[in-house]
C-alpha angles and dihedrals in degrees: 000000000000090000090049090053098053091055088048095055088046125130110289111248122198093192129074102246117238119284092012133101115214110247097247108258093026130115120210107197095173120128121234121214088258095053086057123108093264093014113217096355097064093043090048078060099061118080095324093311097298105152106227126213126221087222108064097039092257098316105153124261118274123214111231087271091061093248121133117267107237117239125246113259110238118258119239126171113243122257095248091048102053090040095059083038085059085045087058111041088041088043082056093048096052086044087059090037090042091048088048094050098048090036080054092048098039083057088066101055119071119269120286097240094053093047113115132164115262115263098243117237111263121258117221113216114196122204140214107226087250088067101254127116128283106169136310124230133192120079100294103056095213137053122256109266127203113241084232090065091060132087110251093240094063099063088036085059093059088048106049097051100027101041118342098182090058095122100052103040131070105252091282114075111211084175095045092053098050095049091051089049088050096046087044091051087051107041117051106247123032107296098189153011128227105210120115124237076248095059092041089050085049088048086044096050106038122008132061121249089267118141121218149101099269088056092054088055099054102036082057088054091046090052095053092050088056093049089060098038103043129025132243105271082040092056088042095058099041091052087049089058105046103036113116115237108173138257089071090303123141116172122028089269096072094035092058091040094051104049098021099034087228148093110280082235082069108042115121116242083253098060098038085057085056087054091043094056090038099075085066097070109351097182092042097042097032085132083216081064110030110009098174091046095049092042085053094058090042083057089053090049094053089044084058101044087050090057105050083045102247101137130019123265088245098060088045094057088042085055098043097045086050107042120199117246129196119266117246116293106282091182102072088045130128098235094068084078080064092059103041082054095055090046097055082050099040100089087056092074111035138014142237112329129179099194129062113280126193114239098203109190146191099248124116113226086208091055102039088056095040082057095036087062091035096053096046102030079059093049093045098050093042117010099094091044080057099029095249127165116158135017132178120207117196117181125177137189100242089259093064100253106140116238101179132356129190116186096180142342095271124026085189089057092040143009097186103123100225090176094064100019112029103095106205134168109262105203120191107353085072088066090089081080096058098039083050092052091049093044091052080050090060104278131136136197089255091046101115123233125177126256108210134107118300129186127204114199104306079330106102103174110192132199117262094256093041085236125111126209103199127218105024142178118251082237103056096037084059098054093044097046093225106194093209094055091052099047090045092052091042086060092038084066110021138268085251084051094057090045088043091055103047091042086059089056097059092278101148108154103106100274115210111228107214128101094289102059081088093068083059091255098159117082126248139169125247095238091058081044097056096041091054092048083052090074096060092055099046095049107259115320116126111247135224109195108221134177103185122081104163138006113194133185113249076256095065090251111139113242089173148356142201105254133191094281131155141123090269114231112344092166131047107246089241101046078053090059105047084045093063089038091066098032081056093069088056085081096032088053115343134104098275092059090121085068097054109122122205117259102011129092106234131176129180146144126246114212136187125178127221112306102356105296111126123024123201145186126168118180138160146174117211092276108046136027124205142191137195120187112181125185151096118296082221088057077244101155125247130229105279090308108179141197085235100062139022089026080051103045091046082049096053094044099056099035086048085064093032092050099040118112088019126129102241108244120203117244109258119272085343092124096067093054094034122136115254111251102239083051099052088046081056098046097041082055092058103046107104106021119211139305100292088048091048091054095048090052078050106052099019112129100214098074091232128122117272112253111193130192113275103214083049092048091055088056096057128098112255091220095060099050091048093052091053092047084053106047103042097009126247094271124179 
């Protein structure tokens, strides 16, 4: 009965419970497990499972047997399972991190649709007048190049050792990355990067060369957007002409032409594998500085290229067993005082620009290298015997156009350009500008001065042998430089006579008008020296030195030409000839008569300032004009440096090349005012004067030629005038 009465005050259950048909008329209001709140899983948490009865007082259910019904094990997810479960959940979590924190940096950068690549800062290629390279200027260091223009095995280089899946990814590399990260975790160091040649280009183009995290970032976002935006060749060349390669050198141009001396379209596979290693690590592989270093990477290019197929095994063992080696150094070379010079006049011809433009001149490679030799094989023969450190040479066709121009010794130890900006006193080869200014006031080269001591007021000038000739030709006072003559015609003149004159003639450093200016007192630079000179060998017309002829956009369109220009007559055609007439004689008896050179007609002026300082010579034939400026950049003096030897002898030796294979040309109206032959055998005899006179031109202490007395010179012996002009040289 008790047990009837349990089962009547049971749980009510609205179901028939499984397996069981409901008695007709009856009502079973008990609840099953799953009508319970939770269902099976909050009666698993009761005592194992076990459903109780109210009836019992919690005994556990019996089968119909009377057994025990077994309780339910409880369910648990497997390990695998739940971890896989956490991979996911936490890989979801670092999709949404890693979204926000690109979404954060993306908003730093500028919108997508106003991104463009940068404009890249023009390159200034400066050309000889033959067409070749000089030098370039502006911040690249090379002009821009078409991938087209290049040999397929030097892009090919870039791609198989910096990112040889270039062509397959989008513009980020997951495989690149984890092999680098492999490689890295293997080697000691860090033995790759993983950054495409698309997210160097991005870093290139618009970030700075900072490294972090948030860079990387960014420079991946960039990459995509110039995968989307250029295609593959497009990104290739531009990366090709921005990359930075060292010495100053952006773009695989300048590259080429900096440590090969050539194009990059004519570089050797050798060296385009060189190129290709040297983007790595451009200060430590730059093959000037480190050669074997730079000759090991090239082998890995070519292992590389080798590898991926671009270029047959046999090339490769042709340019391995032939290495490529830098070209001599360019940047110490002369020519770059070409180019500073086209750069300070440059604004002067065209305006602003924003692409590369092409600078053609007037010099003449030939000639720049034949002065180049002749200016420091001088100086190192003989610059330490004369104290001698430095020297400019400027030469010039009549017309002003430059030929060669040499502004120091060595353009790596110094880029000051003596030859346009060094402002120096010119001595006596300044006295032209007063014989020209007597000769437009009715003398001649045959009117007489005296030579004797003159004083002005405490100022006393001498003669650079101390000694005096008396009454003397203009001519020969001219060729002998005579201290006394020149100060006399200057005031003759006037001292604002002498400035105006030279001033007419392109002069244009500040002239100081008082009695010296006639011993050549006020500085001046070689450049202004040798222009004025130019109007006495074309004939009379002033003359404006220039270097640039053209100047063309990288499309071929002229932006500016040489023109007709000038400063029109500045001399009347016979005061210029008078005036070439009596420089002449400069080479027939002066003191340059160690430069003549057989068959031309040359005429020039030696100089050498007050106590040795500065030593000048300026010549020239009627087709080029040349200048040779020699001295220390502190104003120390030299060792009895004159005008009449080491300037000459530079002078000589370069005209001697310049002038060879040219038809001699006659100085213009020179003939009518030349010196009769007899005359000039008489005068060459009596030039030096004998032993006691040669000592007194050598250890004088006024820097002017030695004019001895005539009747005295014809009383020497020859031989000993020649073995002193031998042995020290016959100076002003």
């Amino acid at each position: 009965m008790a047990n009837g009465r349990g089962r009547d005050r049971g749980e009510p259950n609205f179901d028939v419970p499984e397996g069981r048909v409901a008695a007709p008329g009856t009502l079973d209001l008990r609840l099953s497990r799953q009508d319970r709140a939770g269902g099976g899983v909050a009666a698993s948490g009761r005592d194992g499972g076990a459903k109780r009865g109210s009836g019992n007082g919690g005994a556990p259910k019996r089968g119909p047997a009377g057994s025990p019904v077994r309780k339910p094990k409880k369910r648990r997810g497997s390990l695998l399972g739940r971890l896989v479960y956490g991979c996911v959940v936490l890989g979801l979590w670092a999709v949404i991190g890693i979204a926000g924190l690109v979404a954060y940096h993306a908003s730093q950068l500028p919108p997508i649709d106003q991104l463009a690549v940068p404009k890249r800062p023009p390159n200034i290629a400066i050309l000889a007048s033959d067409g070749s390279l000089m030098a370039n200027r502006g911040e690249t260091g090379g002009r821009v190049v078409s991938i087209k223009e290049l040999p397929t095995y030097l892009p090919r280089a870039f791609v198989a050792i910096e990112d040889r899946r270039f062509y397959s990814h989008f513009g980020v590399d997951p495989v690149g990355i984890a092999r680098a990260v492999a490689q890295n975790l293997t080697r000691r160091g860090v033995a790759q990067g993983g950054s495409t040649l698309t997210q160097q280009l991005a870093k290139n183009l618009f970030l700075t060369p900072e490294r972090s995290a948030s860079r990387k970032i960014q420079e991946a976002i960039l990459a995509l957007w110039l995968e989307h935006t250029y295609s593959k060749d497009e990104i290739l060349e531009l990366y090709l002409n921005r990359v930075y390669f060292g010495a100053g050198a952006y773009g695989v141009e300048a590259a080429a032409q900096r440590y090969f001396g050539k194009p990059a379209k004519s570089v050797s596979l050798a060296e385009a594998a060189m190129l290709g290693g040297l983007v790595q690590a451009p200060s430590r592989l730059a093959p000037n500085r480190n050669l074997p270093a730079a000759q090991a990477r090239a082998a890995q290019v070519l292992a590389a290229m080798q590898e991926l197929g671009f270029v047959p095994a046999q090339d490769v063992k042709v340019a391995l067993a032939q290495p490529a080696k830098p070209a001599g150094s360019r940047g110490g070379g002369s020519a770059n005082y070409v180019a500073d010079l086209v750069m300070d006049v440059l604004d002067d011809f065209v305006g602003k620009f924003e692409s590369d433009i092409v600078v053609q001149t007037t010099v003449d490679t030939s000639l720049q290298a034949t002065a180049e030799r002749a200016l420091t094989d001088e100086l190192n023969k003989q610059g330490t015997r004369y104290n001698v450190h430095q020297g400019a040479l400027v030469s010039m066709k009549p017309d002003g156009a430059i030929r060669a121009l040499i502004g120091g010794r060595d353009y790596a130890q110094s880029q000051f350009n003596r030859a346009t900006t060094a402002k120096r006193q010119p001595g006596s080869s300044f006295k032209p500008f007063v014989y020209l200014a007597a000769v437009e006031r009715g003398a001649t080269p045959d009117s007489v001065r005296e030579d004797a001591p003159i004083k002005i007021g405490n100022w006393q000038p001498e003669n650079y042998s101390h000694r005096y000739e008396g009454p003397v030709t203009l001519r020969s006072a001219l060729a002998q430089s005579l201290n006394t003559v020149a100060v006399r015609l200057g005031q003759e003149v006037g001292p604002k006579a002498v400035v105006q004159t030279a001033q007419r003639l392109g002069i244009s450093s500040p002239l100081q008008a008082n009695g010296s200016i006639a011993l050549g007192t006020s500085e001046v630079t070689p450049l202004e020296m040798v222009g004025a000179y130019g109007a006495f060998a074309n004939g009379g017309t002033g003359v404006i030195p220039y270097v640039i002829a053209t100047v063309k956009s990288a499309d071929g369109k002229v932006l500016y030409r040489r023109g007709e220009g000038g400063l029109g007559r500045v001399i009347d055609p016979n005061a210029v000839g008078m005036m070439n007439a009596m420089m002449h004689e400069t080479f027939v008896s002066g003191t340059a008569r160690k430069g003549d050179i057989a068959g031309w007609d040359l005429a020039g002026k030696t100089g050498t300032s007050q106590d040795f300082r500065d030593a000048w010579f300026i010549g020239y034939s009627g087709t080029l004009v040349t200048g040779v400026w020699l001295g220390n950049d502190d104003g120390e003096p030299t060792k009895k440096a004159s005008g009449g030897n080491l300037p000459v002898e530079i002078w000589k030796t370069y005209m001697s090349v310049a002038l060879k294979g040219q038809t001699p040309v006659p100085l213009p109206g020179m003939n009518r005012w030349r010196k009769a032959p007899e005359a000039a055998t008489t005068a060459s005899v009596a030039t030096a004067g004998g032993p006691e006179e040669i000592l007194g031109q050598i250890f004088g202490t006024n820097p002017q030629p030695a004019q001895p007395q005539p009747r005295r010179r014809q009383a020497q012996p020859q031989d000993d005038r020649n073995f002193f002009e031998k042995l020290f040289g016959v100076g002003e």
